[in-house]
C-alpha positions as CSV (number, residue, x, y, z in Angstrom):
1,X,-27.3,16.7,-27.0
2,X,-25.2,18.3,-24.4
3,X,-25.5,22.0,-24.0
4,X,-21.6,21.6,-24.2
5,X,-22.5,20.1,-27.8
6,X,-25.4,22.4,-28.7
7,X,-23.0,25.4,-28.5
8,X,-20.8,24.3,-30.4
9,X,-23.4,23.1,-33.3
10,X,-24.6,27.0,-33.4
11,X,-21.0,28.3,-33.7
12,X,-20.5,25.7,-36.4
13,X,-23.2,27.1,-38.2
14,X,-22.4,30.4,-40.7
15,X,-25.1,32.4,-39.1
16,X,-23.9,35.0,-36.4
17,X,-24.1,33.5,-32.7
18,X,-27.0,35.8,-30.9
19,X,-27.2,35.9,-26.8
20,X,-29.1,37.4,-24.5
21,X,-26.9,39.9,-22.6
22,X,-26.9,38.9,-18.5
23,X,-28.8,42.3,-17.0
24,X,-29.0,41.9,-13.0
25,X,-32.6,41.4,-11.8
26,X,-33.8,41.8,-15.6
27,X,-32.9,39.0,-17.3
28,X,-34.5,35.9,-15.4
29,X,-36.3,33.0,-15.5
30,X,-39.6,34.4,-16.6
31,X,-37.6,36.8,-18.9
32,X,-35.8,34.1,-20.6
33,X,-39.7,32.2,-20.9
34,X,-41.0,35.7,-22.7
35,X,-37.9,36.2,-25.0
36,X,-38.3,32.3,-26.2
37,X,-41.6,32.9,-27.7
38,X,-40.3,35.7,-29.9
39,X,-38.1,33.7,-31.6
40,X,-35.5,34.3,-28.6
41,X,-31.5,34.1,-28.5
42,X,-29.4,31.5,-29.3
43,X,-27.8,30.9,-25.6
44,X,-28.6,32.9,-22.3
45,X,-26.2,33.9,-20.2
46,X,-27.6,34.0,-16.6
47,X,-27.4,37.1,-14.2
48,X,-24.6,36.5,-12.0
49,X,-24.2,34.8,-9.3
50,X,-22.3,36.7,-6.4
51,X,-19.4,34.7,-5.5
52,X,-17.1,35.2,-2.1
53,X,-16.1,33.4,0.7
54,X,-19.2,32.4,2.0
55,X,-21.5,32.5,-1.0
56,X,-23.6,29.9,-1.8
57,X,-25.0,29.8,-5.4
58,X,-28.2,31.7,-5.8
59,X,-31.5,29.9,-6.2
60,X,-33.8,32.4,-8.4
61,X,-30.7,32.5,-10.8
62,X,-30.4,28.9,-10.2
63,X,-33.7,28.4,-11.2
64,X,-32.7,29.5,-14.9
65,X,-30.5,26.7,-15.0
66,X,-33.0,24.0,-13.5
67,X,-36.0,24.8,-15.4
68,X,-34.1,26.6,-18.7
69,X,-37.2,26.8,-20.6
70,X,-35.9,28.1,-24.0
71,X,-34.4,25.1,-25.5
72,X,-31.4,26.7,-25.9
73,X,-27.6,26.7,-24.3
74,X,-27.5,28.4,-21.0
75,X,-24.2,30.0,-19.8
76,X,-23.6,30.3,-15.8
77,X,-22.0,34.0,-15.1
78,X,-20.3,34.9,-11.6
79,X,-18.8,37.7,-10.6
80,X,-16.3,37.9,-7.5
81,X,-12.3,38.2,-6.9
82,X,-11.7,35.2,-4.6
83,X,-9.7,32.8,-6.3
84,X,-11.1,30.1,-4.5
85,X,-14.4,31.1,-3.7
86,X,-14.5,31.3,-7.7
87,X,-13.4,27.7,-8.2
88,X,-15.6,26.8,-5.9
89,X,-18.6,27.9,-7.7
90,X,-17.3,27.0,-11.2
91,X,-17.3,23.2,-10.0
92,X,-20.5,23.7,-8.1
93,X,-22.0,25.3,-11.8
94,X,-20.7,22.4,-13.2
95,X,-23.0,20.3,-11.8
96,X,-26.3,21.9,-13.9
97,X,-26.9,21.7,-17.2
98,X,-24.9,24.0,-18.6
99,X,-23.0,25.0,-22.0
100,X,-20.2,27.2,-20.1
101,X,-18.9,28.9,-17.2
102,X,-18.4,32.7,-17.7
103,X,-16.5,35.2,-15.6
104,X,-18.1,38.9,-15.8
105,X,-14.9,41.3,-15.9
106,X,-17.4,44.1,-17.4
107,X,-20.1,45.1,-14.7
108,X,-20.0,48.8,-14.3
109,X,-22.3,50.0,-11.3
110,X,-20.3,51.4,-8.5
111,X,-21.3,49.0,-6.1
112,X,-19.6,46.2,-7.9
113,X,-16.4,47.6,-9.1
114,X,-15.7,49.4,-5.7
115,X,-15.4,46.0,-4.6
116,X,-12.8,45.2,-7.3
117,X,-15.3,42.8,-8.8
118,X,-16.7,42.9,-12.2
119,X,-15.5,46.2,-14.2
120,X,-13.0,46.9,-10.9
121,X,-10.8,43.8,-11.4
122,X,-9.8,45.3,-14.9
123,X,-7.7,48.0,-12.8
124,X,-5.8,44.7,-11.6
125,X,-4.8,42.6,-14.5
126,X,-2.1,40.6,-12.4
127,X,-5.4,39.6,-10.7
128,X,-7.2,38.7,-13.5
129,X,-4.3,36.4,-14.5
130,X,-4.9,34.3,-11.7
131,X,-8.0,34.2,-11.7
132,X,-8.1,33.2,-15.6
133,X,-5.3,30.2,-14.5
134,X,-7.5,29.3,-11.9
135,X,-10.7,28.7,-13.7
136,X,-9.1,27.3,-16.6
137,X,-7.9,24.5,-14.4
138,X,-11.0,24.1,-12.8
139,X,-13.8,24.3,-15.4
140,X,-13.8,21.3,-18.0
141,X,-16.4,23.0,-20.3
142,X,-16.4,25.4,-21.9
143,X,-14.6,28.5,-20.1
144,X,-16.0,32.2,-21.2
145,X,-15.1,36.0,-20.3
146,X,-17.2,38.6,-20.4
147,X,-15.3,42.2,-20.3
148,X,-15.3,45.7,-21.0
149,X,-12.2,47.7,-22.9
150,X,-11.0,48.9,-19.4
151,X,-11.8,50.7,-16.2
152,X,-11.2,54.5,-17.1
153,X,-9.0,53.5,-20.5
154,X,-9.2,51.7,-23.6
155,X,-5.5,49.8,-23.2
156,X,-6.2,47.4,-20.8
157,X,-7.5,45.0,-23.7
158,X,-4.5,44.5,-24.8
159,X,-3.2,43.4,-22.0
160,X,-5.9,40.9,-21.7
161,X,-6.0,39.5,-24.9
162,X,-2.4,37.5,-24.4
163,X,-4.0,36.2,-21.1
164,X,-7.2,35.0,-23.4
165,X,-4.7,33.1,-24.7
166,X,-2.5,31.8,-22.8
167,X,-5.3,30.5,-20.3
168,X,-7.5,28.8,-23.5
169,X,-10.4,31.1,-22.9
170,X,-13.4,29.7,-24.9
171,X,-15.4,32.8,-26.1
172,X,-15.0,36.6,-25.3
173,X,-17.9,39.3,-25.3
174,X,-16.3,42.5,-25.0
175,X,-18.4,45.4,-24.7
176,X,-16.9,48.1,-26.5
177,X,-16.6,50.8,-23.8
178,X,-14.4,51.9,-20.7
179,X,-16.4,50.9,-17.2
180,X,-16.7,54.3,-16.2
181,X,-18.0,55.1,-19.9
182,X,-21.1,53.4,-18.1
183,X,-23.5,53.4,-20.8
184,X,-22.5,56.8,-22.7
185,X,-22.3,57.3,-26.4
186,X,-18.8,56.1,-28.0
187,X,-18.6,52.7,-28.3
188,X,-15.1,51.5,-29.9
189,X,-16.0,49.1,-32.4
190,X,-12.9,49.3,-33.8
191,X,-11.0,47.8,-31.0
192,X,-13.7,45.0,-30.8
193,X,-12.6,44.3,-34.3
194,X,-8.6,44.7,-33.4
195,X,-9.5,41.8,-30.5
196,X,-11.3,39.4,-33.0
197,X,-8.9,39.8,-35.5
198,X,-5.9,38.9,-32.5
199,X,-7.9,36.2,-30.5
200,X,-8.2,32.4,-31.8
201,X,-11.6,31.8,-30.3
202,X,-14.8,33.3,-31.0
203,X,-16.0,37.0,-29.9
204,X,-19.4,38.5,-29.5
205,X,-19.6,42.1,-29.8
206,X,-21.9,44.3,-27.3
207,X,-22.8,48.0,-26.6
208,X,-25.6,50.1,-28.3
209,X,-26.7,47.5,-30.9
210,X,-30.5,48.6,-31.4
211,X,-31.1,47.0,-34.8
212,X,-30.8,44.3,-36.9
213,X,-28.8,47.4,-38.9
214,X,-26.6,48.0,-36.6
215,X,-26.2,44.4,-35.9
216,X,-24.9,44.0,-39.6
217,X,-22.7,47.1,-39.4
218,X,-20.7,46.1,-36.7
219,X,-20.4,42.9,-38.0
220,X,-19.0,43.6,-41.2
221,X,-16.5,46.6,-39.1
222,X,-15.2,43.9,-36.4
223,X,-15.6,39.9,-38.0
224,X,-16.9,39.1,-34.8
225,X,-18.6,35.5,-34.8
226,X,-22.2,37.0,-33.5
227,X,-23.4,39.7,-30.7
228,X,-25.1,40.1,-27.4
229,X,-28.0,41.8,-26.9
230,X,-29.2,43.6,-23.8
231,X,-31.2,46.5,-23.7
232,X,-32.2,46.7,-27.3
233,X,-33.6,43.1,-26.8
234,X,-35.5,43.9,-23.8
235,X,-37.7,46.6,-25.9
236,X,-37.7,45.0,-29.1
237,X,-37.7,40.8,-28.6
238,X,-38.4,40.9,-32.2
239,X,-34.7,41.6,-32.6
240,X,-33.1,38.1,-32.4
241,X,-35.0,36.9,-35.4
242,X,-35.0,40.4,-37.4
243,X,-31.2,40.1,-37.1
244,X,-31.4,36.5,-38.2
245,X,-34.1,37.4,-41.5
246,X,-31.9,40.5,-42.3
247,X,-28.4,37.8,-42.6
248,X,-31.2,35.0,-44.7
249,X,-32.1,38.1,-46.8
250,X,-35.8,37.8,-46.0
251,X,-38.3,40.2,-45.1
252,X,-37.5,41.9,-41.9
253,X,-40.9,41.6,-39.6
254,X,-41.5,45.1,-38.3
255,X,-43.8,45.5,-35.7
256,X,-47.1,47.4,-35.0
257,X,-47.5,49.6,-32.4
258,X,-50.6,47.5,-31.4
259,X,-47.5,44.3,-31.1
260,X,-45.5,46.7,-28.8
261,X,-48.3,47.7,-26.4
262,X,-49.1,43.9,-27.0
263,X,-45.4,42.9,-25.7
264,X,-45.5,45.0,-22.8
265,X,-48.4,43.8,-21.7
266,X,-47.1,40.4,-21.5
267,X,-43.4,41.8,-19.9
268,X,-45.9,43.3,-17.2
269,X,-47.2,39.3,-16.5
270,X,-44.0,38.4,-16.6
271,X,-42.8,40.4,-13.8
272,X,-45.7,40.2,-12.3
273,X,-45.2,38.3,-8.6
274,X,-48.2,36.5,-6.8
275,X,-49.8,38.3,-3.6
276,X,-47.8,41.5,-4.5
277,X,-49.2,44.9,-4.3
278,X,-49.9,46.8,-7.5
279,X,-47.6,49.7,-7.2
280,X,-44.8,47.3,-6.3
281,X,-45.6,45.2,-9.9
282,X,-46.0,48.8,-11.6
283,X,-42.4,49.6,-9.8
284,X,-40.7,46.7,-11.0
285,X,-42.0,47.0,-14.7
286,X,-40.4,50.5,-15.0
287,X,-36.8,49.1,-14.4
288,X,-37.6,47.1,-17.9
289,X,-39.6,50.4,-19.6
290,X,-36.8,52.5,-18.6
291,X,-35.0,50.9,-21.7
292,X,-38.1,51.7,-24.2
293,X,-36.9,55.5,-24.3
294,X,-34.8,55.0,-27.8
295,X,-36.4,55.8,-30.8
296,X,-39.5,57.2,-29.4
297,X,-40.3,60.8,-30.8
298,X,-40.6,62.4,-27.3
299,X,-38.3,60.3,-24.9
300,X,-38.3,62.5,-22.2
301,X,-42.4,63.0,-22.0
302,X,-42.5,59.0,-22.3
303,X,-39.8,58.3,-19.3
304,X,-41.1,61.6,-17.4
305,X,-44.7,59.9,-17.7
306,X,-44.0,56.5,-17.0
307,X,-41.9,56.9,-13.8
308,X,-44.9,58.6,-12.6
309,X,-47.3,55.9,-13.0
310,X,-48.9,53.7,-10.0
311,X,-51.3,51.8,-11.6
312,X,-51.0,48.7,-14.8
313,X,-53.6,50.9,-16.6
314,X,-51.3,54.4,-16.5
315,X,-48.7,52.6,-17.3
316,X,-50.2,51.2,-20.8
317,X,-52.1,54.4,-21.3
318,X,-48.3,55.9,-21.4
319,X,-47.3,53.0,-23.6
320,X,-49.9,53.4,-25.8
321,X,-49.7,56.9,-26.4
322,X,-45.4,57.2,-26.6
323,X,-46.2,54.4,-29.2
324,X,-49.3,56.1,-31.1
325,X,-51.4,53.2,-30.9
326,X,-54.4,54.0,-32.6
């Protein structure tokens, strides 16, 4: 079966569609191995590739793509402004195994949308129009968007969703805040639902879904066809399947606090890099841990703590304790 093929069997299916949210340097190859084994998303979109004039496709991200070990739909994402460096790539992409082609029109760190990529082209929807005509014409898969509401305001959706449209757009994430929102509290669910009620194709809803609770509330509020899941997936990979038990109406697995210091322990192997120093493994776990602050009775001590560590042992001594392991 085509990944083409595969996609579309899930969305055929009455279950919610569940993906892994693309998070820059986060979400790779090794990531996507570690998610699988708990039960895992049903598609992965891929960190993006960086796409200009004289780009060339990335090979770590590539890599996903090659050796996809999840047995699951993968979806390419790029990010970029140049109309023809971006149809470039999209044929280029077209060449792996993949289920779609996605443009990210939702990336908020400064040093994206300052470039007018990512969460900066939404301040140029004629732009974006060309762009969408562009990619339409040149992908003959599936063709997906990724975007936030806007860049400092909340009507720039509508503005979008005609182009959705009118350029066949496959599938549509939106996550439910402004770009400069960044990550802050707020998220307009209600405007995710206004989208899915006015686009024909499938959207996934994103932003601040922590639970398979929340996961359920948002779905009944918008109709949305399923959700992406970033940072609540990175410290809870139980998620995916407690969203899927919670929909079946079976028992929802909870986890100990011995399977979270358990599941950090294999996120530290996973990041882990051969004939790397220590500190610099230690370093690179944190930008994952930083995520494990929600929910925890003292957040602050647990961040404070971990960004301090410089050893594998302090940093699961800090785990331990921020999850009461006994």
């Amino acid at each position: 079966m085509t990944p083409n093929a595969h996609l579309d069997q899930l969305l055929a299916r009455p279950e919610p569609l569940l993906a892994l949210a693309p998070m820059q340097d986060v979400t790779d190859l090794e990531f996507w191995r570690l998610m699988a084994r708990y039960g895992g998303a049903d598609v992965y979109y891929t960190e993006y590739f960086r796409v200009h004039p004289d780009s060339h496709l990335d090979k770590p991200i590539l890599a996903s793509l090659i050796h996809n070990p999840t047995a699951r739909p993968a979806i390419a994402q790029m990010i970029g402004n140049d109309i023809p460096s971006l149809v470039r790539s999209a044929k280029e992409l077209q060449h792996y195994n993949i289920a779609a082609v996605d443009l990210n029109l939702g990336c908020p760190a400064p040093v994206v949308y300052k470039k007018c990529a990512g969460g900066g082209l939404l301040r140029d929807v004629p732009r974006i129009e060309g762009i969408l005509g562009a990619l339409r014409d040149a992908v003959s898969i599936k063709f997906t968007v990724k975007t936030r509401l806007g860049f400092d305001d909340t009507e720039t959706i509508d503005a979008l969703l005609p182009l959705f449209i009118k350029h066949g757009v496959d599938l549509v994430t939106i996550h439910g805040r402004t770009v400069l929102q960044m990550y802050r509290e707020g998220v307009r669910y209600d405007l995710i639902g206004q989208a899915t009620a006015a686009l024909p194709c499938p959207v996934l809803a994103n932003g601040n879904i922590n639970s398979h609770l929340d996961a359920a509330a948002v779905a009944q509020q918008t109709g949305v066809r399923g959700h992406m899941l970033g940072r609540g997936a990175i410290r809870n990979p139980w998620m995916f399947d407690q969203i899927r038990q919670h929909v079946r109406g079976e028992p929802v697995f909870e986890p100990t606090p011995a399977d979270r210091l358990r599941y950090v322990e294999e996120l530290y192997e996973c990041v882990t890099m051969p004939n790397t120093r220590e500190l610099d493994m230690v370093n690179r776990i944190k930008k994952h841990l930083n995520f494990f602050a929600w929910g925890l009775a003292d957040p602050d001590t647990f961040l404070n703590q971990m960004r301090r560590c410089t050893t594998r042992a302090g940093i699961m001594e800090v785990c331990a304790r921020a999850f009461e392991v006994a």
